[in-house]
C-alpha positions in Angstrom: -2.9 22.6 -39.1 -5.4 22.3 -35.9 -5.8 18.8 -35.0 -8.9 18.0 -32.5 -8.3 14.6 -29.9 -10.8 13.4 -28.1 -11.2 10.5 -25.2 -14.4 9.8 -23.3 -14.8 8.8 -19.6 -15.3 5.0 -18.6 -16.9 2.6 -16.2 -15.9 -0.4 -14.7 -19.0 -2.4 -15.3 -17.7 -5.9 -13.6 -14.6 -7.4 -12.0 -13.0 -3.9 -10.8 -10.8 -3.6 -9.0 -9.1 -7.0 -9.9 -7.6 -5.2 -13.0 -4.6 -4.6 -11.7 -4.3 -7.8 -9.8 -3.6 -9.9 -13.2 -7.6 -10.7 -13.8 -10.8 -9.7 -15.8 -12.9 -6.7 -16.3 -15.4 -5.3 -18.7 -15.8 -1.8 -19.3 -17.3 0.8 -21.4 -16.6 4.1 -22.7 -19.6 6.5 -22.9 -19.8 10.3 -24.8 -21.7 11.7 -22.4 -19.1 13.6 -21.4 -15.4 13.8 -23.2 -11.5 15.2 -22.5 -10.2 17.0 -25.7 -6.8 18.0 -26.4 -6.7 20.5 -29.3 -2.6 20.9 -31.0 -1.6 23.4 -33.5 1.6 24.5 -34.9 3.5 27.2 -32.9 7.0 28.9 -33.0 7.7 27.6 -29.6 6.4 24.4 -27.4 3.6 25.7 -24.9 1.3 23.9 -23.5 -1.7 26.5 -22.4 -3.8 26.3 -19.0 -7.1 25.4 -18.6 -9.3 26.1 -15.5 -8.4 23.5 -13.6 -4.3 25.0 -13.9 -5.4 28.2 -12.2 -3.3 29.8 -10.0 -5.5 33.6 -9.2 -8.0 33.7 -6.8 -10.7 36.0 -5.3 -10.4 34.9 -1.7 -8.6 32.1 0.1 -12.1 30.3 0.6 -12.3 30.2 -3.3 -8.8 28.6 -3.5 -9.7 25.7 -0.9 -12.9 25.1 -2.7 -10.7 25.3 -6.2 -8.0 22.6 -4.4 -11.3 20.2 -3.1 -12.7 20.1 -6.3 -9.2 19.7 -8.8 -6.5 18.7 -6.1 -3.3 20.5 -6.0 -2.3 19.5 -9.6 -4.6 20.4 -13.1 -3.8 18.4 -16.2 -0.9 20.0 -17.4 0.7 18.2 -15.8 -0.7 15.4 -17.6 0.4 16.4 -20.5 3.5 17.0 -20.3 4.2 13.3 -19.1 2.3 11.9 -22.2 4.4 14.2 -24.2 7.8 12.9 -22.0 6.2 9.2 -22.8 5.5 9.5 -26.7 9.2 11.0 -27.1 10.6 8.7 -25.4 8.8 5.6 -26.8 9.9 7.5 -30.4 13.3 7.0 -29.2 13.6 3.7 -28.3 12.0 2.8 -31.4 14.2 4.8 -33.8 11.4 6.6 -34.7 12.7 10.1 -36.1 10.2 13.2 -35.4 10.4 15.9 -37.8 11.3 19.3 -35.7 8.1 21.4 -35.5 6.8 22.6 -32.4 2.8 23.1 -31.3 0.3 24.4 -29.0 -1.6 22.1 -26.5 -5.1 23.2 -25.4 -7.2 20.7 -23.5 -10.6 21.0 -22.1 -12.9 18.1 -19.9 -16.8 18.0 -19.2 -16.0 14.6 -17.3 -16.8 15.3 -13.6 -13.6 14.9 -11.4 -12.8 12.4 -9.0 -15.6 10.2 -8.9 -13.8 7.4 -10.4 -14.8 8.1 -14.4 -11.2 8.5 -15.5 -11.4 11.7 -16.2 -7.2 12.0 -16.1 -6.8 9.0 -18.3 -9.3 10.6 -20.7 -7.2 13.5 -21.2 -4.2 11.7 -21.8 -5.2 9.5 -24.2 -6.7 11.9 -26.3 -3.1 13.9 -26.5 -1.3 10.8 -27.2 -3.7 11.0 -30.1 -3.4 14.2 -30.6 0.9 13.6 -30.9 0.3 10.4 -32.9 -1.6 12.8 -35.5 1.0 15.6 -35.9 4.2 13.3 -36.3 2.4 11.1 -38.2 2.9 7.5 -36.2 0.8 4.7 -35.7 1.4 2.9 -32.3 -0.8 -0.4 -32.0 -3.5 0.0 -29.5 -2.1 -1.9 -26.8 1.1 -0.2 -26.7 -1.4 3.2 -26.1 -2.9 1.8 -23.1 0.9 1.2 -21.3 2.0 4.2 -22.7 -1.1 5.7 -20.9 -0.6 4.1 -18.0 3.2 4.8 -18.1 2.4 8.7 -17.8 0.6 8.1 -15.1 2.4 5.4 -13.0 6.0 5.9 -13.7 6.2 9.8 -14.5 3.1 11.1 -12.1 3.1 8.4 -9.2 -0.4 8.1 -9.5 -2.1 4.8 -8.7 -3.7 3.0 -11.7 -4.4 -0.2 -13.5 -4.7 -0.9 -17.2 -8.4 -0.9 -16.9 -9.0 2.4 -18.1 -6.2 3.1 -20.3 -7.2 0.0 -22.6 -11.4 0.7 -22.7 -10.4 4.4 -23.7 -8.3 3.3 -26.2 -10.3 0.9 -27.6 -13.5 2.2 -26.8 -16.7 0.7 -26.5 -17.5 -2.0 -24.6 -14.5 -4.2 -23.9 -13.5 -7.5 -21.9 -9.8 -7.0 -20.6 -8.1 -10.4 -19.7 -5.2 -9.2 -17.7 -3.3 -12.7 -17.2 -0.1 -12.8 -15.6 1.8 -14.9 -18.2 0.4 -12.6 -21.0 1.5 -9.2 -19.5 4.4 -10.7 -18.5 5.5 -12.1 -21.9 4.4 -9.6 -24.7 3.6 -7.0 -22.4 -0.4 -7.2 -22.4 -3.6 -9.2 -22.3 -6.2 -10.2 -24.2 -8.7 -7.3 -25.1 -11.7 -7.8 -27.2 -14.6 -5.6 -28.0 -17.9 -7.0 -27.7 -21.6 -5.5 -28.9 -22.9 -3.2 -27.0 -26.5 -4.3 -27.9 -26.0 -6.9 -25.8 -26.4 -4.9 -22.9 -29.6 -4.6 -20.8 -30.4 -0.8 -20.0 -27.8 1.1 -17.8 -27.4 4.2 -15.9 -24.8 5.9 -13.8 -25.2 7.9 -11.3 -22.2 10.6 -9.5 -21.9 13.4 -7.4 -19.1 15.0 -7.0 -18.5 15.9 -3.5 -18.5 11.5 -3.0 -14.7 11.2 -4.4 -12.9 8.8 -3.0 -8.7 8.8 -3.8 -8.1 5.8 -5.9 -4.4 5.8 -4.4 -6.0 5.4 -0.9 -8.5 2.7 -2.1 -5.8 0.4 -4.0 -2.3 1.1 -1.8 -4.0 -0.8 1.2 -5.4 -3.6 -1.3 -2.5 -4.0 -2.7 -0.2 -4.8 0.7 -2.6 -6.8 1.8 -2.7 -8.8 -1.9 0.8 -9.0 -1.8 0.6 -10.1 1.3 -1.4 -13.0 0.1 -4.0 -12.2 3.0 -6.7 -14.7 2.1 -9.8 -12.5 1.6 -8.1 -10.6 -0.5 -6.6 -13.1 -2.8 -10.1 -14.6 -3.2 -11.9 -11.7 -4.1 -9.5 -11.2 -7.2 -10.1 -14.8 -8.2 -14.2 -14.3 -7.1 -14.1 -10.8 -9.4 -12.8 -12.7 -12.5 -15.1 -15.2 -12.4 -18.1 -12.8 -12.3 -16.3 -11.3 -15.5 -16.2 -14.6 -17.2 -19.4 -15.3 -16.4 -21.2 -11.7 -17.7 -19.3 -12.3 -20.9 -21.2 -15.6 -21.4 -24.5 -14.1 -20.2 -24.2 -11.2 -22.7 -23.1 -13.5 -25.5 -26.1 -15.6 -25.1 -28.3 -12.7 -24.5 -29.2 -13.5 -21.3 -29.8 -9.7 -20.2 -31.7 -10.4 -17.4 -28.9 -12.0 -15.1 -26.6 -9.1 -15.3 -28.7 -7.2 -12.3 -27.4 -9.8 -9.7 -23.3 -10.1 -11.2 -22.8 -6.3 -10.6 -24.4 -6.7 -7.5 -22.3 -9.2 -5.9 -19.5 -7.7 -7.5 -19.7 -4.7 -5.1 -21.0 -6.5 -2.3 -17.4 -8.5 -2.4 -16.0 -5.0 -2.2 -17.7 -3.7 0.6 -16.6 -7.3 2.8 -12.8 -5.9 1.9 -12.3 -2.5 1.3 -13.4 0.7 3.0 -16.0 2.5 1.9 -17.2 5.8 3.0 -20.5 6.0 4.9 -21.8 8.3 1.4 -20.4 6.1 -0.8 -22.3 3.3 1.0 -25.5 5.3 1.3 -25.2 5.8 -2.7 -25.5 2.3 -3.2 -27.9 1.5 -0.9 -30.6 4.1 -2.1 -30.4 3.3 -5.4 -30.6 -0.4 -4.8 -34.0 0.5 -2.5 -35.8 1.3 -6.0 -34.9 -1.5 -7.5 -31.9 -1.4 -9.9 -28.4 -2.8 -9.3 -25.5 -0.3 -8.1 -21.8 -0.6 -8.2 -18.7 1.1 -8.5 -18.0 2.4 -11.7 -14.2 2.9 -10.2 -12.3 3.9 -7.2 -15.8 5.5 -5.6 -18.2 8.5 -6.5 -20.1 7.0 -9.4 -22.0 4.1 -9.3 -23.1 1.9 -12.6 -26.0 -0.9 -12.6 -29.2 -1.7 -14.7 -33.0 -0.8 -14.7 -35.9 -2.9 -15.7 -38.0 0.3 -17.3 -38.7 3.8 -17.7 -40.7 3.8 -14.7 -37.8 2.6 -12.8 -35.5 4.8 -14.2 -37.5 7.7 -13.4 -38.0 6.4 -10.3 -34.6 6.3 -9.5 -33.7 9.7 -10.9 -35.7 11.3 -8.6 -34.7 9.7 -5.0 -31.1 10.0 -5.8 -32.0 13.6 -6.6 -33.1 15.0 -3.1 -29.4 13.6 -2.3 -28.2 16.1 -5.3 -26.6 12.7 -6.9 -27.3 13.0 -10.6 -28.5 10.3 -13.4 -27.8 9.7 -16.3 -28.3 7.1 -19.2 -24.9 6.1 -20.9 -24.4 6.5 -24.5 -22.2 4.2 -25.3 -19.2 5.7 -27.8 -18.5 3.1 -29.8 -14.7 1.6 -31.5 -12.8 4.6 -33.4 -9.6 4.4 -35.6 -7.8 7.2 -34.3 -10.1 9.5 -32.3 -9.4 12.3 -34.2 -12.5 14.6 -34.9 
């Protein structure tokens, strides 16, 4: 039995980075690009490298390019906390697991570190993956904190719900993160919403622009828990522009989106630091026309363009600054991800 996951990047479209400050976001997932995590029956439990888990090198330059562009740590890594997480949650559950072993392969085309949620991607297709083989159906919210568990609690690495609940959902979702809510069942409100409802879109990345969530959101957070004014309003500011888009879209109003995903990062910019780059990003592409924000911690911006024109426009200023673009196929709701 070979069983085929797969999990597709995201991006934040409005209220980032309040997600993990108890308030709204929408997001989408889009099949441009895709992590998938193939699993096959074996005599022993291995979990295979992929090119992003090498360890041999040519020359030391090639290593300190190889570290700059994957970090110290590939994704096995990854996986081996999601498979820690979906035992565990088994456990606790008195779920029994019949005693085969398998082979993990996984393989990602979504561009690293540029705020896409690439590492999320890859995770939640091997909880899939695990969910396939065993045979158990864990309800959709429980994926996204077991997702986020993996990351958080077994790999110390800074994330909100966000991502983990648009991958698993898929499509285009509002995520209403109140405090009660998470705090009494354990999760918010998610709901998927038409994707026709939204004007065009592109996204543009390159991947040198890679800005460290952890570095982003550590500082935020002190300074939310802190209850340092600017920040506490921004939160509150960011959900409202969510609520807001929501209504907009449901009443087809496509042609106020432009100016909520631009104040949206303008808020940002008054209280988080941005690199110069990252800043430059925005800036050109706003220059043609379109609206530009963050599609996550930095490295990829999302927004909307009135035409082809426009689009082509854009495609080719933010190409002398070897940023690419690229229109977002939306991949829409699927039961189980399983191809």
């Amino acid at each position: 039995m070979i069983i085929k996951a797969i999990a597709y990047p995201r991006a934040g479209l409005i209220g980032n980075p309040s997600d993990g400050y108890f308030c709204k976001t929408i997001s989408f997932t889009f099949k441009n690009f895709s992590a998938e995590v193939i699993l096959y029956e074996s005599p022993r439990l291995e979990i295979l490298p992929n090119a992003k888990d090498r360890s041999i090198f040519t020359s030391v330059r090639e290593l300190v390019d190889d570290v700059h562009l994957h970090g110290y740590y590939g994704g096995i890594r990854l996986l081996k906390a999601t498979v820690k997480r979906f035992f565990d949650y088994c456990c606790m559950n008195d779920i029994e697991l019949h005693d085969k072993n398998f082979t993990l392969e996984y393989h990602s085309s979504i561009p690293h570190g540029v705020g896409l949620a690439g590492s999320s991607a890859i995770i939640t297709a091997c909880l899939r993956a695990l969910m396939a083989f065993y045979g158990v159906s864990i309800p959709k919210y429980t994926q996204a904190n077991l997702i986020l568990a993996a990351e958080l609690d077994e790999l110390r690495i800074s994330a909100g719900l966000q991502d983990r609940v648009v991958q698993v959902y898929q499509g285009l979702v509002y995520m209403d993160f109140d405090k009660e809510l998470l705090t009494s069942r354990g999760y918010g409100n998610y709901e998927n919403l038409d994707p026709g409802f939204l004007p065009p879109l592109y996204i543009a990345y390159r991947e040198n622009l890679a800005e460290d969530s952890g570095k982003i959101h550590d500082n935020t957070r002190d300074r939310f828990e802190r209850g340092e004014p600017l920040v506490t309003s921004a939160m509150a500011y960011w959900a409202k522009l969510t609520s807001r888009l929501k209504t907009q879209l449901l009443k087809g109003q496509k042609d106020k989106v432009a100016a909520l995903l631009n104040s949206n990062f303008d808020r940002r910019r008054k209280i988080c630091k941005i690199s110069s780059e990252n800043l430059r990003m925005v800036d050109e592409a706003r220059s043609v026309g379109v609206s530009a924000k963050f599609t996550g911690s930095g490295g990829a911006i999302v927004g909307t363009y009135k035409d082809s024109e426009m689009f082509r426009t854009l495609k080719s200023r933010l190409s002398k600054l070897k940023i690419k673009v690229i229109r977002p196929a939306i991949a829409l709701p699927n039961v189980n991800g399983i191809l």
